[in-house]
C-alpha positions as a Markdown table, in Angstrom:
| # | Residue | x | y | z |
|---|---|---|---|---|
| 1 | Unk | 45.5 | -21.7 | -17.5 |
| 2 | Unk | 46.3 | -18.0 | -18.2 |
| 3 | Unk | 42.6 | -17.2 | -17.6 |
| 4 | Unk | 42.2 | -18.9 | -14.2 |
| 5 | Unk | 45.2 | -17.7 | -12.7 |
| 6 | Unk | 44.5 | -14.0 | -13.3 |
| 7 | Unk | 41.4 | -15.0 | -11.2 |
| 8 | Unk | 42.7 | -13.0 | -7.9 |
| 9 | Unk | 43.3 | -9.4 | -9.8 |
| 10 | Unk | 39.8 | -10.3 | -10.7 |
| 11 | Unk | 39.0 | -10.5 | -7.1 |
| 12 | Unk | 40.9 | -7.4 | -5.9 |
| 13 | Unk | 38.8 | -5.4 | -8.3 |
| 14 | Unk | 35.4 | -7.2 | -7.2 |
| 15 | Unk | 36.2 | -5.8 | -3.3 |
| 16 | Unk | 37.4 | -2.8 | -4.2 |
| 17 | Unk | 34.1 | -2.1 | -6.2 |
| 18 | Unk | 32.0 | -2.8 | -3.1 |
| 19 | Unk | 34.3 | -0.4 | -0.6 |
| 20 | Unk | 33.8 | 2.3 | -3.3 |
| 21 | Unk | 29.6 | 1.3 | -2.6 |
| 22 | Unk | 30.7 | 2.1 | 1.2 |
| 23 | Unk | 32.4 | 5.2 | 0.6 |
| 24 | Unk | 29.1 | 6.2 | -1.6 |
| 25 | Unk | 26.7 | 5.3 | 1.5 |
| 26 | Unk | 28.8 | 7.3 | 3.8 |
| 27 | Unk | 28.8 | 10.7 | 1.3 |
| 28 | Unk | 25.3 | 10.5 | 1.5 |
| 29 | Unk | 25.5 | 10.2 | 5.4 |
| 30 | Unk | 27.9 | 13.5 | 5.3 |
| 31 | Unk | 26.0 | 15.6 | 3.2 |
| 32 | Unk | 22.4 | 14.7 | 5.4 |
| 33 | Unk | 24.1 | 15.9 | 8.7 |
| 34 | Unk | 25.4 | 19.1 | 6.4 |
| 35 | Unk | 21.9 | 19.8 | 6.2 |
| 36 | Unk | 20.7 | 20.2 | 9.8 |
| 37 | Unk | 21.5 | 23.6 | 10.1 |
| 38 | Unk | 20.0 | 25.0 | 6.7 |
| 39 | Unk | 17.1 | 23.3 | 7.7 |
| 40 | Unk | 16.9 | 24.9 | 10.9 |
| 41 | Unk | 16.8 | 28.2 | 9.5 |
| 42 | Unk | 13.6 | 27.3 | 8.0 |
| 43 | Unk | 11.3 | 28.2 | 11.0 |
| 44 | Unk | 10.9 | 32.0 | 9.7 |
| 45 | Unk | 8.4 | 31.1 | 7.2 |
| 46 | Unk | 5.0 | 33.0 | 7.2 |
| 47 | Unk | 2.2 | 31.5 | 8.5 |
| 48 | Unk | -0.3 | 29.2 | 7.0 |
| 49 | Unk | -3.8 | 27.0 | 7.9 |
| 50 | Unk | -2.9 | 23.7 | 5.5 |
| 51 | Unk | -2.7 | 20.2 | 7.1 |
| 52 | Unk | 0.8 | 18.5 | 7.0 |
| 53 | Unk | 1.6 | 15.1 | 6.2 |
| 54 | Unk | 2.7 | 14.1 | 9.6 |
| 55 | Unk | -0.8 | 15.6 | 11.6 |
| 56 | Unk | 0.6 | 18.9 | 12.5 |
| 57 | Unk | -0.7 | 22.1 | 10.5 |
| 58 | Unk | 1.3 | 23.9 | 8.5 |
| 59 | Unk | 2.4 | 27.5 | 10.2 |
| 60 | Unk | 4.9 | 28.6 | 7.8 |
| 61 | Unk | 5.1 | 28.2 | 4.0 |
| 62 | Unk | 8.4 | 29.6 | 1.7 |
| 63 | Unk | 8.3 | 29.5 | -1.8 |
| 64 | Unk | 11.9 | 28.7 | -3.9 |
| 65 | Unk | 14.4 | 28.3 | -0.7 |
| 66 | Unk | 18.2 | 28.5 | -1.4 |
| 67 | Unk | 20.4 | 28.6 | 0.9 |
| 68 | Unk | 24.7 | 28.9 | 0.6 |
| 69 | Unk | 27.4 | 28.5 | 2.8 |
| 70 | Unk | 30.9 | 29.9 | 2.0 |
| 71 | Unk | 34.4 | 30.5 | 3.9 |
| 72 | Unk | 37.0 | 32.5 | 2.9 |
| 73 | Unk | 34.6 | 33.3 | -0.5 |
| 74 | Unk | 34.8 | 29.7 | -1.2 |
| 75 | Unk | 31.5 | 27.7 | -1.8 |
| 76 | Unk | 31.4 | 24.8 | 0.2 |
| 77 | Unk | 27.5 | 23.5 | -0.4 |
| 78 | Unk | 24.2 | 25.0 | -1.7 |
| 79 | Unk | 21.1 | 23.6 | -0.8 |
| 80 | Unk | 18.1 | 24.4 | -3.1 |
| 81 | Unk | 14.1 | 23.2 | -1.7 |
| 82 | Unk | 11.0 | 24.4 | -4.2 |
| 83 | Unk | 9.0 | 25.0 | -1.2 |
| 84 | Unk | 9.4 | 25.0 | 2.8 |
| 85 | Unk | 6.6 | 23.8 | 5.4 |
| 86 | Unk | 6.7 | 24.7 | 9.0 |
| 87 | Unk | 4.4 | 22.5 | 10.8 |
| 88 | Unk | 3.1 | 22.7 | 14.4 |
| 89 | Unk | 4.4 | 18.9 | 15.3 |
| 90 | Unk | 7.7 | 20.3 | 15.4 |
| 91 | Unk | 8.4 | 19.2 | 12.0 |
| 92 | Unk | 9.4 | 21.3 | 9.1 |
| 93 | Unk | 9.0 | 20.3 | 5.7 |
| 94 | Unk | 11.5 | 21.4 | 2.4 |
| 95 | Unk | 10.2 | 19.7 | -0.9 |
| 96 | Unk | 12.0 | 19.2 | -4.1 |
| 97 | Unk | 15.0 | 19.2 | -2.8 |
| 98 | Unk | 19.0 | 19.9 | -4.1 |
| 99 | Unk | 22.0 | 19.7 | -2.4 |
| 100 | Unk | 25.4 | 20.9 | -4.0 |
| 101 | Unk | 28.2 | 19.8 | -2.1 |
| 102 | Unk | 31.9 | 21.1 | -3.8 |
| 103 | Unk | 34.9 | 19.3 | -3.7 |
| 104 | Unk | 38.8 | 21.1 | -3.2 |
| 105 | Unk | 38.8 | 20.0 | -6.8 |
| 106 | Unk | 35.7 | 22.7 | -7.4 |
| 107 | Unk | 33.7 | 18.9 | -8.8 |
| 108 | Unk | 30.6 | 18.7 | -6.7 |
| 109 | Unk | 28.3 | 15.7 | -5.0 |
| 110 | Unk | 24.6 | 16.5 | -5.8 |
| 111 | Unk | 21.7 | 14.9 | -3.0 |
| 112 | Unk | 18.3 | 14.9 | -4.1 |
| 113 | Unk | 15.2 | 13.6 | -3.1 |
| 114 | Unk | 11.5 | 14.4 | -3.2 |
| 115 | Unk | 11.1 | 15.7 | 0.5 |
| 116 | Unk | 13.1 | 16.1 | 3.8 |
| 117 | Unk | 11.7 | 16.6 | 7.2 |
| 118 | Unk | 13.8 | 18.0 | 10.4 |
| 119 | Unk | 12.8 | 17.9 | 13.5 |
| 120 | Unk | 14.7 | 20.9 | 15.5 |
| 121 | Unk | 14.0 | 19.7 | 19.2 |
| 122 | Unk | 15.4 | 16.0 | 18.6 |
| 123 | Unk | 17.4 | 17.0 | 16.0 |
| 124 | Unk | 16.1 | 13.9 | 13.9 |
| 125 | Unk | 16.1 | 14.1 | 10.3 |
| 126 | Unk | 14.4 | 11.9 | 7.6 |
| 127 | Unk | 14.9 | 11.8 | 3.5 |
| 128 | Unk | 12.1 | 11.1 | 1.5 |
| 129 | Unk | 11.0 | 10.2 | -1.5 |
| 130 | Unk | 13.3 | 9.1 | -4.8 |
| 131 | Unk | 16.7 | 9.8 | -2.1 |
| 132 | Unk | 19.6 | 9.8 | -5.3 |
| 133 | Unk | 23.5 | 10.8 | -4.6 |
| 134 | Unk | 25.9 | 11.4 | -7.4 |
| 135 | Unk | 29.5 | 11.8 | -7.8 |
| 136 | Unk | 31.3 | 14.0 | -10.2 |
| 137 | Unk | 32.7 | 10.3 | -12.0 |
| 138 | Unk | 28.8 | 9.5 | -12.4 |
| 139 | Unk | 28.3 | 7.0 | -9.6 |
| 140 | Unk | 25.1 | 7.1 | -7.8 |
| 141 | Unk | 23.3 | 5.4 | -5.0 |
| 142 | Unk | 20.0 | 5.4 | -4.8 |
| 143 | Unk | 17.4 | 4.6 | -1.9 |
| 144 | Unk | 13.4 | 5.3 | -1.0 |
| 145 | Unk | 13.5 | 6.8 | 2.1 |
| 146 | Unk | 15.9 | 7.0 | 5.3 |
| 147 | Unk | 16.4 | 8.5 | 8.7 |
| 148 | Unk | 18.9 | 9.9 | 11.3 |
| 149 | Unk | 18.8 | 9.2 | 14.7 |
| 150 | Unk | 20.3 | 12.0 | 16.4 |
| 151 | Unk | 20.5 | 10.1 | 20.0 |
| 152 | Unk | 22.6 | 7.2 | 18.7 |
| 153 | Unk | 24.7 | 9.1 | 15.7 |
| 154 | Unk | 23.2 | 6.8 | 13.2 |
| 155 | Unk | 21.8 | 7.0 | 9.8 |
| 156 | Unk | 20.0 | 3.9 | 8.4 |
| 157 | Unk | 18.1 | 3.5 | 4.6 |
| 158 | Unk | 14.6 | 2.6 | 5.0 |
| 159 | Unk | 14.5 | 0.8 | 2.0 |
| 160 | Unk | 17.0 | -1.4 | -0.7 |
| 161 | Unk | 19.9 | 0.7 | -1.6 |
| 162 | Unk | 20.9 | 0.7 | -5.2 |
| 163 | Unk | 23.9 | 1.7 | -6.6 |
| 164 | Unk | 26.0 | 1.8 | -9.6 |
| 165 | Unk | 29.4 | 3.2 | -11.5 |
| 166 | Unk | 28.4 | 2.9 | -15.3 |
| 167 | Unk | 30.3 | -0.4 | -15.4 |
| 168 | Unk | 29.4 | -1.8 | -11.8 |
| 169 | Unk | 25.4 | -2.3 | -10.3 |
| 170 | Unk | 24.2 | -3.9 | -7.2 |
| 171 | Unk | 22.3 | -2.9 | -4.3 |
| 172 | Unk | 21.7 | -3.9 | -0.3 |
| 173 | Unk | 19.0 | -4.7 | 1.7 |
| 174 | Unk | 19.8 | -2.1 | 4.3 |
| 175 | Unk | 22.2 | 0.5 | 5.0 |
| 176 | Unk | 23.3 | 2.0 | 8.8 |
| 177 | Unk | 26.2 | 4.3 | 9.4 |
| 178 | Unk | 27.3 | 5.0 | 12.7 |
| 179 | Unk | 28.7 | 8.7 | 12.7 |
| 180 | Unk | 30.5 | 8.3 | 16.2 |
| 181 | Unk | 32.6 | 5.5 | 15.4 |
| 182 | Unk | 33.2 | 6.2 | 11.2 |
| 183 | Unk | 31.2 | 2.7 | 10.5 |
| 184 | Unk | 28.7 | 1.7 | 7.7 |
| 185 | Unk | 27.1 | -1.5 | 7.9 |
| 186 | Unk | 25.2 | -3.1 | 5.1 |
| 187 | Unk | 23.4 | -5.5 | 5.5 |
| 188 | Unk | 20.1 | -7.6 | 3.9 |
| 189 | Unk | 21.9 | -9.0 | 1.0 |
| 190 | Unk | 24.8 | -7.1 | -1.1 |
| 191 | Unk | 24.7 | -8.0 | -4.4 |
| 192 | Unk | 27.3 | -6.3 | -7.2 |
| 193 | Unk | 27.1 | -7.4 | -10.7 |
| 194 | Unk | 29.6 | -5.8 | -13.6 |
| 195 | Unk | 28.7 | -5.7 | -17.1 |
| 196 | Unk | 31.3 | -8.9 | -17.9 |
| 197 | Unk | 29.2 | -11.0 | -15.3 |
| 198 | Unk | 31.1 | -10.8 | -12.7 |
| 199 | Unk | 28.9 | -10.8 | -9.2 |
| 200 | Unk | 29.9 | -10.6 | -5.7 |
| 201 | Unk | 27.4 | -11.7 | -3.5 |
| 202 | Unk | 27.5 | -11.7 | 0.6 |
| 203 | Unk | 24.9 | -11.1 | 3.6 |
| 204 | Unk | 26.9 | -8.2 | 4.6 |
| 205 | Unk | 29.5 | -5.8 | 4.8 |
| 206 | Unk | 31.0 | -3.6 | 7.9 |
| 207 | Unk | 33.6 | -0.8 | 6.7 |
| 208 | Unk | 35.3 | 1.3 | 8.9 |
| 209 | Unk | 36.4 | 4.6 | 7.4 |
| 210 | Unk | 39.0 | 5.1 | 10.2 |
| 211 | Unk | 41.1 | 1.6 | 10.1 |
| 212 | Unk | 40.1 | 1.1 | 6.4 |
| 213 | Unk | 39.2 | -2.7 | 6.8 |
| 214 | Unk | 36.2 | -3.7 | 4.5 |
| 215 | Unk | 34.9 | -7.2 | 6.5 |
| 216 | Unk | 32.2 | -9.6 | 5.5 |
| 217 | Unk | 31.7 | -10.9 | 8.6 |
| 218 | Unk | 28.9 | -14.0 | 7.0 |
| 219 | Unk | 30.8 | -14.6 | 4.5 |
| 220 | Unk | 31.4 | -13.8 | 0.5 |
| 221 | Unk | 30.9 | -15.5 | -2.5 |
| 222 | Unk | 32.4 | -14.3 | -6.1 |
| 223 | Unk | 31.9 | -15.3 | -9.1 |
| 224 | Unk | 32.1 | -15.0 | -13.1 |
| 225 | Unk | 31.2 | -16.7 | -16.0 |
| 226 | Unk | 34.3 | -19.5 | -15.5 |
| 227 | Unk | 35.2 | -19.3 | -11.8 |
| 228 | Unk | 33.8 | -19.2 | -8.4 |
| 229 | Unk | 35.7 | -18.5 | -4.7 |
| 230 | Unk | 34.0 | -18.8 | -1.8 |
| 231 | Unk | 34.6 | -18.4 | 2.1 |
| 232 | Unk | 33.0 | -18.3 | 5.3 |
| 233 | Unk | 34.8 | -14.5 | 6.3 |
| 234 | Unk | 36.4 | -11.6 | 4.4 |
| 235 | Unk | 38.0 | -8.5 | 5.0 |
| 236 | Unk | 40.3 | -6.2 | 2.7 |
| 237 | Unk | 42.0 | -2.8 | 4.0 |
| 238 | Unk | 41.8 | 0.3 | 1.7 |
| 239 | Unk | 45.4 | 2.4 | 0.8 |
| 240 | Unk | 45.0 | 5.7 | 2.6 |
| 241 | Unk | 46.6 | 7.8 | -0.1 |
| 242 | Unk | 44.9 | 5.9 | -3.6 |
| 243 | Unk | 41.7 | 4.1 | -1.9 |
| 244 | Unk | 43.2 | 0.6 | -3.9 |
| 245 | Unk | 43.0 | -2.0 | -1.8 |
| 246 | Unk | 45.9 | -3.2 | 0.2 |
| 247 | Unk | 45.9 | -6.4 | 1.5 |
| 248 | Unk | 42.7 | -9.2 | 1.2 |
| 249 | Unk | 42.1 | -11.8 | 3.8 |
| 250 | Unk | 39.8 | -15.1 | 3.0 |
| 251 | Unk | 39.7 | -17.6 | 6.2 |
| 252 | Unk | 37.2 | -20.3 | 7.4 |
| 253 | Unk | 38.0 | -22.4 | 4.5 |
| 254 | Unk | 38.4 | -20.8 | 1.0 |
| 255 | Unk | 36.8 | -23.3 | -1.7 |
| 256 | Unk | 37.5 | -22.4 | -5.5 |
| 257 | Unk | 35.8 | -24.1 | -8.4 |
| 258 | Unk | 35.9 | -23.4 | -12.1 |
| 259 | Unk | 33.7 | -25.8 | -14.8 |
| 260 | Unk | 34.7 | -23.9 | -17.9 |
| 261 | Unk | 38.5 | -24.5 | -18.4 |
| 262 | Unk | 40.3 | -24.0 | -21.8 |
| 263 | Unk | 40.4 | -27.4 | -23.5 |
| 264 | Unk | 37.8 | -28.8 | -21.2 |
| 265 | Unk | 37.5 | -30.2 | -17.7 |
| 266 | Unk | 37.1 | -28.5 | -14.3 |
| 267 | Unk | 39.0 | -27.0 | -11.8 |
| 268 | Unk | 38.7 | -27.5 | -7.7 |
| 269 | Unk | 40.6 | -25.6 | -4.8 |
| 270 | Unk | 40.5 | -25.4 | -0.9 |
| 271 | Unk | 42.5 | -23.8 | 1.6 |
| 272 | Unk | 42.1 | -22.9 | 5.2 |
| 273 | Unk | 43.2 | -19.4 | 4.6 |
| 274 | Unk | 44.5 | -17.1 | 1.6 |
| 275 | Unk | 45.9 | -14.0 | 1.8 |
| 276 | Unk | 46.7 | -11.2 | -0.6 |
| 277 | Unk | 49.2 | -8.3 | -0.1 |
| 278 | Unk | 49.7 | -5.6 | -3.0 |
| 279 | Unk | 54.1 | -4.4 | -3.0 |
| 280 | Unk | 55.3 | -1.1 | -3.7 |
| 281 | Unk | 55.2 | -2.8 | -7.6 |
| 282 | Unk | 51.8 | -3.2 | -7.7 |
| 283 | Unk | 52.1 | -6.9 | -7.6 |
| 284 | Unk | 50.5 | -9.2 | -5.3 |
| 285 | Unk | 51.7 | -11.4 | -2.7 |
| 286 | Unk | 49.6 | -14.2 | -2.2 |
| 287 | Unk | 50.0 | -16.9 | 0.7 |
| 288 | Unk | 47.8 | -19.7 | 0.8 |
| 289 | Unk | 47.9 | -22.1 | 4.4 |
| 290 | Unk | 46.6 | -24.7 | 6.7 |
| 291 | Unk | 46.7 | -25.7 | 10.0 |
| 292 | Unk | 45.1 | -29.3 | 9.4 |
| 293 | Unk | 44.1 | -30.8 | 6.3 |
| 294 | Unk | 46.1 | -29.8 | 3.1 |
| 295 | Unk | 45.9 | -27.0 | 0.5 |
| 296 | Unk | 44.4 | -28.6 | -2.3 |
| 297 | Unk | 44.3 | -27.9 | -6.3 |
| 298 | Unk | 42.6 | -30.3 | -8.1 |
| 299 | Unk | 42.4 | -30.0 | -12.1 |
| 300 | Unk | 39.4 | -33.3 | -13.1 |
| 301 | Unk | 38.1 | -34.2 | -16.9 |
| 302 | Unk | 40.6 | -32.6 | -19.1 |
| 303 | Unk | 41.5 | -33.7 | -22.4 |
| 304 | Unk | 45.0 | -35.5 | -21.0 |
| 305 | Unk | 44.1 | -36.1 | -17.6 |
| 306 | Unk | 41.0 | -37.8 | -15.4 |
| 307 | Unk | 42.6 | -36.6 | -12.4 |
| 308 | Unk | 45.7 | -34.5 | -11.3 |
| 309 | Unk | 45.6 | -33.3 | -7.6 |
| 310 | Unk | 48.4 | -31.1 | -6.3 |
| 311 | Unk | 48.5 | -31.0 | -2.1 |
| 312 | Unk | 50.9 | -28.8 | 0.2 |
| 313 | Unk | 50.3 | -27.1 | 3.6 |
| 314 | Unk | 51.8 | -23.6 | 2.7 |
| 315 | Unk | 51.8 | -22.2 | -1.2 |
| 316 | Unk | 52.9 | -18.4 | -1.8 |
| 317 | Unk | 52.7 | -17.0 | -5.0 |
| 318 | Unk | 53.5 | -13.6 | -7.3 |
| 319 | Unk | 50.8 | -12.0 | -9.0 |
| 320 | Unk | 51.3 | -9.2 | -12.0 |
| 321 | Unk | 49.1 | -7.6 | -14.2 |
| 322 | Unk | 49.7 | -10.3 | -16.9 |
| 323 | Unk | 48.6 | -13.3 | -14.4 |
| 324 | Unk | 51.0 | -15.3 | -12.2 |
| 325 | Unk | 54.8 | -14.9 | -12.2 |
| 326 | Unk | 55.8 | -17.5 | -9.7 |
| 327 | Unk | 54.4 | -20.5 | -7.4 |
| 328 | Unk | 56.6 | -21.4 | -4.2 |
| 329 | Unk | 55.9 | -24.5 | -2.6 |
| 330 | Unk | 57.1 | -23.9 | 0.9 |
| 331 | Unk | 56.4 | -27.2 | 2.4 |
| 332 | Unk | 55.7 | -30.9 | 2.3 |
| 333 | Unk | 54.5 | -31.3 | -1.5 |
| 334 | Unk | 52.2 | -34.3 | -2.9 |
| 335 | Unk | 51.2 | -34.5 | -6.3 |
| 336 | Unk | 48.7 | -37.3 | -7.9 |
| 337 | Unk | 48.5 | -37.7 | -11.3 |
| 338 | Unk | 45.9 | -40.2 | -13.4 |
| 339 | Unk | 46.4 | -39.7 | -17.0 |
| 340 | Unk | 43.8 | -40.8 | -19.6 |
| 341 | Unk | 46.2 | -43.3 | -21.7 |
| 342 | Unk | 49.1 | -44.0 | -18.9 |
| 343 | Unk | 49.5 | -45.8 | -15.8 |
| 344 | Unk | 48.9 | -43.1 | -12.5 |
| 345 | Unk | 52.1 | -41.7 | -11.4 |
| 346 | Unk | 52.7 | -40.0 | -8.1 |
| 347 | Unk | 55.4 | -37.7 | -7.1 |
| 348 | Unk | 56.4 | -36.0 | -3.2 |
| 349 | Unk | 59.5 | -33.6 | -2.0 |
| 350 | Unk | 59.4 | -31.4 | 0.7 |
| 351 | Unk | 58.7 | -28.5 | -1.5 |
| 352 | Unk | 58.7 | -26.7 | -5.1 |
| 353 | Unk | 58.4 | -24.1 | -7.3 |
| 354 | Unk | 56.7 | -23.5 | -10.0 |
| 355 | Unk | 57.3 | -20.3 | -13.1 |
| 356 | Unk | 55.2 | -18.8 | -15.3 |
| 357 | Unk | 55.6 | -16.5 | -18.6 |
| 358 | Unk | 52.5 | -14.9 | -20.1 |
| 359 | Unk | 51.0 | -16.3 | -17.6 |
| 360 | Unk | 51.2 | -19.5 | -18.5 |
| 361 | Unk | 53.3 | -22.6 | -17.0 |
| 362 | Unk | 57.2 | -22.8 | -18.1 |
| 363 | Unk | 59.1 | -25.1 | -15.8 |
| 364 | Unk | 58.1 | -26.8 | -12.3 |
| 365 | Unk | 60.7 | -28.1 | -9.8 |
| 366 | Unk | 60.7 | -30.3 | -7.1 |
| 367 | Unk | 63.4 | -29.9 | -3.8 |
| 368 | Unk | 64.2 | -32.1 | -0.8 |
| 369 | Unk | 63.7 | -35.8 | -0.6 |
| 370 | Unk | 62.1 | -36.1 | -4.6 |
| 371 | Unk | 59.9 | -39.3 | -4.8 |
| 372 | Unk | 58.8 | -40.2 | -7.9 |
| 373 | Unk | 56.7 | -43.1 | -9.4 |
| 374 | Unk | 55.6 | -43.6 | -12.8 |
| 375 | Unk | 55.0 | -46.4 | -15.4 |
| 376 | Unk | 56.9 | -49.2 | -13.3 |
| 377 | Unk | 60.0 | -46.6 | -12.9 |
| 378 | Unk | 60.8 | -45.5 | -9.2 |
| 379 | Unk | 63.1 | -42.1 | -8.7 |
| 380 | Unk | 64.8 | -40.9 | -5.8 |
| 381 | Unk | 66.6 | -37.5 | -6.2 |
| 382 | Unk | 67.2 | -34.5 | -4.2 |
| 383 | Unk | 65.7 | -32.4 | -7.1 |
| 384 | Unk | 64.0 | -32.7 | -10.1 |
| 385 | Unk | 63.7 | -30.4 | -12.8 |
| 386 | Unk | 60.8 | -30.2 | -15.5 |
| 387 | Unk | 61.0 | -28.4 | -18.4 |
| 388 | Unk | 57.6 | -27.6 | -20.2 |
| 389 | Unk | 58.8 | -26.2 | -23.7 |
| 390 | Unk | 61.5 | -28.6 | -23.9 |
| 391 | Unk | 59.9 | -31.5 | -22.6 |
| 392 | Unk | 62.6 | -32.5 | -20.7 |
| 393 | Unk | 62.9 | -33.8 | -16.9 |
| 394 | Unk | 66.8 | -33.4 | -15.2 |
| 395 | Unk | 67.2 | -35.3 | -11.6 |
| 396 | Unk | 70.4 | -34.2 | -9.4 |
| 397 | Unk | 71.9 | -34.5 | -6.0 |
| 398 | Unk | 73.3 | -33.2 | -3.1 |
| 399 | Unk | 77.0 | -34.2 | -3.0 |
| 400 | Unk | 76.9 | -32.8 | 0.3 |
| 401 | Unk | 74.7 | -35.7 | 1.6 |
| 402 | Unk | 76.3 | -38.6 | -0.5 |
| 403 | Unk | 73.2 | -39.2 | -2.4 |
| 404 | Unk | 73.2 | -39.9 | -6.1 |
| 405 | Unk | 69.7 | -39.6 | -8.1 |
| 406 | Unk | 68.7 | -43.2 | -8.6 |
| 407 | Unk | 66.3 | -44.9 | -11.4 |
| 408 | Unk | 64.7 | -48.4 | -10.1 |
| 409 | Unk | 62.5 | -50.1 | -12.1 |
| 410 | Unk | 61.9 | -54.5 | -12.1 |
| 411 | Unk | 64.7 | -54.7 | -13.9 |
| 412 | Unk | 67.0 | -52.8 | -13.4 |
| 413 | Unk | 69.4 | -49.5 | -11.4 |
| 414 | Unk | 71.0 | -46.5 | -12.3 |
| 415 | Unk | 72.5 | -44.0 | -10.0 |
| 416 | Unk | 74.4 | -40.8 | -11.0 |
| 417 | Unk | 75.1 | -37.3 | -9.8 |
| 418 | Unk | 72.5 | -35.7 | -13.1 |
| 419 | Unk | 70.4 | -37.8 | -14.8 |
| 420 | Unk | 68.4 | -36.1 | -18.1 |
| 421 | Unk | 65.5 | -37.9 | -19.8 |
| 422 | Unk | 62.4 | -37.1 | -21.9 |
């Protein structure tokens, strides 16, 4: 139980690691426009009679280009090409090339790739050729090829994008950013893997850099060795000041399954939408709701039970570093149990709440109109109490509403204000 319900910090890291993929994709974008006007300067190269790739013939050729931008005696990049090409097409070539981009922290980003080719009348620009980024941590991205499109703003990979933190690898089918409008889309596949087995797969990804909000508008799926959550659309926003993430949103239908419980058995979950919200505390807030059919946790094939199904239309939860803290159930409450060696026994109230130490269950209580039925017993209470370490269940009433917790079975009734039993 511990395990599975630490499930959604599990998540909020598995998003987070794919936004840091975006922020990645859109250094590289940065540093590639940084690079226009170094390039441009590269028309002053003495002429030449070789053939260029591209058709043209090559009218200028520089050997071991560097050029450095500073303000105020502060470098702010250096861009380092073994050769330069001037080419009659319009184009002109820089090979083997470096590009240092420092940080306020004095920690630089390094671009290189085999080639680059700018095109000074369109202002297009293309990468070629083994295209790696790397930030000072040791994250990279890699890609084959891409291109910039000065008439739309946009920057798109050619070619798969790889990418990986040490711990973290995955890669994309495609990458676009739009510069106008602060987007990145990725798209062709994303897959991100972590060393534990962890993967988040989804057909894409759209972050804006200006609101923050990471959406998968097809969908997400994420997995690990013992769990699974699915659902049809995703989105989590970014903190400004600490880039953690903020708030997650699953809708569409959220579907969670787990085959490899502790003691056996598997686990099932569905709800029409599940949020997440991280407090001032770090902890996270976690609603889970419907608008039609129920929010449903279903726990099948474990050692004590062949079914136990738990059903409610709104559930919020607390979330800390060591797993849950607390379950609220905040309406109508149904629970189905079918134990392996008893009769079933079913139980309803109009809500409950359930605690946790460790992580793991302590007590669970039942409010409002309790309905329980179990081994030929029926109870009728306006609460019901269960205690987990003690093993103890304690029924009470409202004196308010002149209702006493009552125990009917076939032969017999007993009414009182508290009622304890084991």
């Amino acid at each position: 139980m511990g395990e599975r319900t630490r499930v959604w910090i599990r998540w909020v890291t598995w998003l987070l690691m794919v936004v840091v993929v975006a922020v990645i994709v859109m250094l590289a974008v940065e540093r590639s426009r940084r690079l226009r006007p170094a390039v441009v300067r590269l028309g002053s190269a003495a002429p030449g009679e070789t053939s260029g790739e591209d058709g043209g013939r090559t009218i200028g050729v520089s050997q071991g280009f560097e050029f450095t931008e500073s303000v105020s005696g502060k470098t702010l990049f250096i861009l380092n090409a073994a050769r330069t090409l001037g080419l009659t097409s319009g184009w002109t070539h820089i090979e083997k090339v470096r590009f240092r981009w420092f940080g306020e922290d004095g920690n630089a980003v390094e671009l290189s790739c085999d080639s680059a080719r700018f095109n000074p009348q369109t202002r297009d620009a293309e990468l070629i050729g083994a295209v790696h980024i790397r930030l000072p941590d040791g994250a990279f991205l890699d890609t084959a090829r891409g291109h910039f499109d000065a008439s739309t703003q946009k920057v798109r990979s050619e070619a798969r994008v790889l990418f990986s933190n040490g711990e973290t690898a995955g890669e994309a089918g495609s990458a676009i950013y739009l510069l106008s409008k602060g987007k990145l889309l990725l798209g062709g596949g994303v897959v991100a893997r972590e060393r534990s087995g962890r993967t988040l797969r989804a057909p894409s990804l759209e972050y804006d850099r200006q609101s923050g909000w990471a959406v998968f508008p097809e969908g997400v799926e994420m997995s690990d060795p013992s769990m699974e959550v699915r659902a049809p659309h995703a989105r989590v926003r970014m903190d400004a000041e600490d880039g953690a993430p903020r708030q997650i949103d699953l809708e569409g239908g959220v579907n969670m399954d787990s085959t490899d419980l502790p003691g056996g058995g598997s686990f099932s979950g569905w709800a029409e939408r599940l949020r997440g919200t991280r407090d001032a505390g770090g902890q996270w807030q976690i609603i889970a709701t419907t608008s039609g059919p129920w929010v449903r946790l279903d726990l099948v094939d474990t050692p004590d039970t062949v079914l136990r199904r738990l059903q409610t239309w709104r559930l919020r939860a607390v979330v800390g570093e060591d797993g849950p803290i607390k379950a609220v159930f905040e309406s109508r409450l149904c629970i189905e149990d079918i134990p392996r060696e008893a009769m079933p026994r079913w139980a309803a109230a109009r809500g409950g709440q359930l605690w946790f130490e460790g992580g793991e269950p302590t007590g669970f209580e039942m409010k409002g109109e309790v309905w329980l039925r179990a081994e030929g017993y029926t109870v009728t209470a306006d609460a019901a109490r269960f205690l987990d370490q003690d093993e103890k269940v304690i029924l009470s009433s409202d004196p308010s509403q002149r209702r006493r917790a009552t125990v009917r079975s076939a032969g017999f009734t007993v009414s009182a204000q508290r009622v304890e039993g084991f």
